[in-house]
C-alpha positions as CSV (number, residue, x, y, z in Angstrom):
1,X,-6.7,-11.4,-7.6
2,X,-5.6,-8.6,-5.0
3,X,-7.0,-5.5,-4.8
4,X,-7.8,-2.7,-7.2
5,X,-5.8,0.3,-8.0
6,X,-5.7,4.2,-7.2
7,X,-7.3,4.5,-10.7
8,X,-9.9,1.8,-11.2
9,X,-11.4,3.0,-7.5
10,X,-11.5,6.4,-8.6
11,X,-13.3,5.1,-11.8
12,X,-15.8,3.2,-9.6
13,X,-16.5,6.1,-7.7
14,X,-17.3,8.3,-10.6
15,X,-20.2,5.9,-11.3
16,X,-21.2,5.9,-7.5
17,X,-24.2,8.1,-5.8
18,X,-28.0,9.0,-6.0
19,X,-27.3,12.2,-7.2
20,X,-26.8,10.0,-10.6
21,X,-30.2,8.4,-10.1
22,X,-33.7,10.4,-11.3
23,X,-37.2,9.3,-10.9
24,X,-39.2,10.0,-13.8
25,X,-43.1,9.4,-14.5
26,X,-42.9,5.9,-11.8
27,X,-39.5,5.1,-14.1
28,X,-36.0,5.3,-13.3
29,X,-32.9,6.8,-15.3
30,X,-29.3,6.3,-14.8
31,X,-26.3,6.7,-16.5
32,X,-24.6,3.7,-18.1
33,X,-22.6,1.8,-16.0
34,X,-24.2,2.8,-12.6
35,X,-25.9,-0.6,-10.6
36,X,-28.8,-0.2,-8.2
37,X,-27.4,-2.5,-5.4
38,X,-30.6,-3.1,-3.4
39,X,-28.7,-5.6,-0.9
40,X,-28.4,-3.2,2.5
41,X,-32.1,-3.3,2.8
42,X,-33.6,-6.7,0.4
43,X,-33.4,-8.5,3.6
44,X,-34.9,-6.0,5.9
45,X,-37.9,-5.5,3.5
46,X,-38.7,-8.7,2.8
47,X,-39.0,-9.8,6.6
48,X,-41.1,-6.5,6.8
49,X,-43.6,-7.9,4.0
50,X,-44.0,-11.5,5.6
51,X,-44.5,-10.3,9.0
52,X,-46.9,-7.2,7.5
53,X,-48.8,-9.9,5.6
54,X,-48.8,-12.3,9.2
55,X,-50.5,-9.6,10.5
56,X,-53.3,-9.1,7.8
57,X,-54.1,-12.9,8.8
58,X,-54.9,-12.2,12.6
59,X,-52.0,-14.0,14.2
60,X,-50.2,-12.3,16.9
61,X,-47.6,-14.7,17.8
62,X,-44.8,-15.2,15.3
63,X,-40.9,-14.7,14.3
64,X,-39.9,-13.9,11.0
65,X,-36.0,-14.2,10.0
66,X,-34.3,-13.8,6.4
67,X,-30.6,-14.0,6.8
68,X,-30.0,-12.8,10.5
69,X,-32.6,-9.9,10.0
70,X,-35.8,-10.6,12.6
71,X,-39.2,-9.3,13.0
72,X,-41.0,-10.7,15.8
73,X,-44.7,-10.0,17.5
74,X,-46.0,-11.1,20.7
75,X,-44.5,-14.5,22.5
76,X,-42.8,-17.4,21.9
77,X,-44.3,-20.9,22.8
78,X,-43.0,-20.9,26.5
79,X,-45.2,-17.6,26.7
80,X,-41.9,-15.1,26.5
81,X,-40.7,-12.6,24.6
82,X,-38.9,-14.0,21.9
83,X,-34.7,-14.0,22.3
84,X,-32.5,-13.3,19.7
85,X,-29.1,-13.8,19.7
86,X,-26.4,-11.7,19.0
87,X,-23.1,-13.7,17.6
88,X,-19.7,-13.0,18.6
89,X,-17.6,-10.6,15.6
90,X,-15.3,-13.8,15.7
91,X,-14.0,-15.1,12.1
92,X,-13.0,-18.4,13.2
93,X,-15.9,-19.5,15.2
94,X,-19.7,-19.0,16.1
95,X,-20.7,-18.4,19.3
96,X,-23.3,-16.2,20.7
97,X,-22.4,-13.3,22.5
98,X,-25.7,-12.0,24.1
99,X,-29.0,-12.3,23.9
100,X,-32.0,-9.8,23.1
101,X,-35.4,-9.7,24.1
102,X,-37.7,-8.7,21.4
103,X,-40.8,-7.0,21.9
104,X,-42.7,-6.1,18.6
105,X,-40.3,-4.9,17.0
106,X,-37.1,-5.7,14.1
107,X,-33.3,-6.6,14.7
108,X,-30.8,-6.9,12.1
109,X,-27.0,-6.7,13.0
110,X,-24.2,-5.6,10.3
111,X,-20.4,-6.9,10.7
112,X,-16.8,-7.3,9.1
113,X,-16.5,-10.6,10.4
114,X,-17.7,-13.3,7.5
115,X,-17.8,-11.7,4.5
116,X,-13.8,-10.2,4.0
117,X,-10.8,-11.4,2.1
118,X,-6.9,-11.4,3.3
119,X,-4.7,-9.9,1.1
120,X,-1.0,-10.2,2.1
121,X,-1.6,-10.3,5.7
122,X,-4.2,-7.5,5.3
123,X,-8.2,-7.8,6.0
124,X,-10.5,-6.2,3.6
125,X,-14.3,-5.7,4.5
126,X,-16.8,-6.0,1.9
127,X,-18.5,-2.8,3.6
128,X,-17.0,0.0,1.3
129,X,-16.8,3.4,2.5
130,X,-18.5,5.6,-0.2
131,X,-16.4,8.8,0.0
132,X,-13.1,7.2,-1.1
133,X,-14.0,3.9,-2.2
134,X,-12.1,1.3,-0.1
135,X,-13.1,-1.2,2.3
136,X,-14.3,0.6,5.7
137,X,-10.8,0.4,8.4
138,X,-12.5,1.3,11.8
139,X,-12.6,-1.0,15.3
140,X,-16.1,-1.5,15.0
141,X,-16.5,-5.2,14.0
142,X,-20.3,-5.6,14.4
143,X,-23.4,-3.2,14.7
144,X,-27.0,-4.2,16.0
145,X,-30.3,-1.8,15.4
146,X,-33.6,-2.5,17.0
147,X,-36.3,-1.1,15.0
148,X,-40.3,-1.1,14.4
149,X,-39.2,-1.8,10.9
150,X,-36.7,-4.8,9.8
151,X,-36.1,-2.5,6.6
152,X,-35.1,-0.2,8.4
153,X,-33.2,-1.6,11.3
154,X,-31.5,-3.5,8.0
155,X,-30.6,-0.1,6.4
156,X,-29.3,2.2,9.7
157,X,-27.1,-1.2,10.7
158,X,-25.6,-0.9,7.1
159,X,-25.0,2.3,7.0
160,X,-23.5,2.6,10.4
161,X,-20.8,-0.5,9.3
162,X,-19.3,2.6,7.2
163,X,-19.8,5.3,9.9
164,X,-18.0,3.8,12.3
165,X,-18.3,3.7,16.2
166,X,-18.4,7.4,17.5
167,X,-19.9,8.6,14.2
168,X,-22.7,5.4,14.8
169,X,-23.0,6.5,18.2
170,X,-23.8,10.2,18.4
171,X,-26.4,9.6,15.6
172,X,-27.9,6.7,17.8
173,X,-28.1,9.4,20.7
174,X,-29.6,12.3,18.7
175,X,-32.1,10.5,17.1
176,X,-32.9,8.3,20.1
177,X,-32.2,5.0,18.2
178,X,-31.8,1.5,19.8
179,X,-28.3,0.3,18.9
180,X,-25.2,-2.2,20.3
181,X,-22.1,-1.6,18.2
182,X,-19.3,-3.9,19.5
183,X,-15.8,-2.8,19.3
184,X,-12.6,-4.9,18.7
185,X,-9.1,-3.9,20.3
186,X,-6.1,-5.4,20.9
187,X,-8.2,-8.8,20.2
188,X,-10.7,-8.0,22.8
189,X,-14.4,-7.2,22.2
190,X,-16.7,-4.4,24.1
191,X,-19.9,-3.1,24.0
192,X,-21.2,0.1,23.5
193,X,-24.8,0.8,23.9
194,X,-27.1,3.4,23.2
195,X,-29.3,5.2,26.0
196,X,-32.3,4.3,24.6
197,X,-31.7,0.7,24.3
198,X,-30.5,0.7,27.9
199,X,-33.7,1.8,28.7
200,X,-35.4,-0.2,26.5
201,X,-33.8,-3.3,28.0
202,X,-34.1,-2.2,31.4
203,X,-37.9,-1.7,31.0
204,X,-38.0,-5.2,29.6
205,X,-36.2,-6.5,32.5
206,X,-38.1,-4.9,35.0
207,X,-41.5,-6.2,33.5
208,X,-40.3,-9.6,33.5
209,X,-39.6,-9.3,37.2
210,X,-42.8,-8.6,37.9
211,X,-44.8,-10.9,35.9
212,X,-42.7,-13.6,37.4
């Protein structure tokens, strides 16, 4: 069906913000017309509630995953910390691109690269950018956040699939965030990673090395 005009985004955008929403005596009001689009963090939360409720059960040991988001506590079966993977940003295929150790703690990971439409030889990400309304155009083509919290990890990898890579980056730094964003150009794909998760994954690596 294409894409929509100059006018109909500018119409959606007049209907877009929390600066429409108000909280009222535990009830919410809204203008007509305006959605509550809970989507960026459903996932996140609900991972968040089964592990929470693992945990008020006594068990220690378990992975809980809802659509790529994963909250994990403790080991695996082969007594390691459980491994996620990280796919490759590639459209046409699956295959993994790296693998994260996860101690106690939530991954979600946020890309361009399944959910987008061609439209006359132009790619369009379902990840809009708020401030003008049209689908996010940067070189970032995936973003992964570690996290105590799948809900959160969930909503800061969402959020930075609209900042964008150096944007993503310096609030990763300032706020001392574990994050991978992985960057596509001229068909190739890098990695970017955040100090903290280079420490992070150093300090897993080096415990390993001694418990072996």
């Amino acid at each position: 069906e294409g894409v929509p005009s100059d006018f109909d985004i500018r119409k959606a955008l007049a209907l877009t913000g929390f600066e429409n929403v108000f909280l009222r005596d535990n009830s919410i009001e809204k203008p007509e017309g305006i959605v509550i689009d809970l989507s960026a963090i459903a996932k996140g939360y609900a991972v968040d509630v089964i592990s929470e409720l693992l945990d008020g059960m006594g068990e220690h040991q378990y992975m809980v995953e809802i659509g790529g988001e994963v909250r994990a506590k403790g080991y695996n079966d082969r007594r390691n910390l459980w491994q996620i993977g990280i796919e490759a940003p590639d459209e046409n295929s699956r295959r993994l691109l790296r693998v994260v150790p996860i101690k106690n703690m939530a991954m979600a990971t946020s890309g361009d690269y399944r959910n987008f439409f061609n439209f006359k030889g132009q790619a369009y990400s379902h990840t809009l950018n708020p401030n003008t309304g049209w689908p996010v155009s940067h070189n970032m083509a995936s973003v992964t956040v570690l996290h105590a919290t799948a809900v959160y990890a969930d909503g800061l990898a969402t959020a930075f699939s609209v900042m964008g890579p150096t944007a993503t980056m310096e609030f990763a730094e300032a706020n001392k965030l574990l994050v991978l964003a992985i960057i596509r150009e001229e068909g190739k794909l890098t990695e970017i990673t955040s100090s903290e998760l280079d420490r992070y994954l150093a300090s897993v690596a080096e415990k390993r090395k001694h418990n072996l």
